[in-house]
C-alpha positions, 0 to 999 in steps of 0.5 A: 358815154357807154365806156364810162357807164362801164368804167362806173360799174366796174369800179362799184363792182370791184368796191363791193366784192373787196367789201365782201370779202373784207367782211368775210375774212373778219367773219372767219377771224372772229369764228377762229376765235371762237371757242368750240362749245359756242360754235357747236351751239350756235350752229344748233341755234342755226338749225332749229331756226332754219327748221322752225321757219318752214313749219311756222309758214306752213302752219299759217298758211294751214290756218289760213285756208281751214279758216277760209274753208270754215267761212265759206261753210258758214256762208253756205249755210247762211244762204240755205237758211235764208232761201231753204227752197234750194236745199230743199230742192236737192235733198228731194232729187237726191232722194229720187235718185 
């Protein structure tokens, strides 16, 4: 049972290296043909995007945590509106001190 469990992946393996590999030899063929002006430019298309995608990330994600920083603001500030006790409280023992 386990011999031909093994047979099967080797085969599955073997078919979808010779994929691999046949993909990426018509992959160099075509950039064989390609002119160099165009592959200059798409390896700066290239560039641009691999830059652009980390600062996209990190500006959602800064976006993200200010807009989380500014609710729990409002919360805050919500909840000393309601219940000004507390508030004052603080602003009594901090003036003590």
């Amino acid at each position: 049972m386990k011999d031909s469990t093994r047979q099967y992946l080797y085969s599955v393996l073997r078919q979808a290296a010779h994929e691999v590999r046949y993909w990426g030899q018509k992959f160099a063929q075509a950039l064989m043909r390609t002119p160099l002006p165009r592959l200059l430019v798409v390896c700066i298309g290239l560039a641009l995007l691999i830059t652009i995608i980390p600062l996209i990330f990190t500006l959602f994600v800064g976006f993200v945590l200010l807009k989380l920083l500014f609710l729990m603001l409002g919360l805050t500030i919500r909840k000393h509106r309601e219940n000004p006790s507390e508030l004052e409280y603080q602003r009594r023992t901090y003036e003590k001190d």
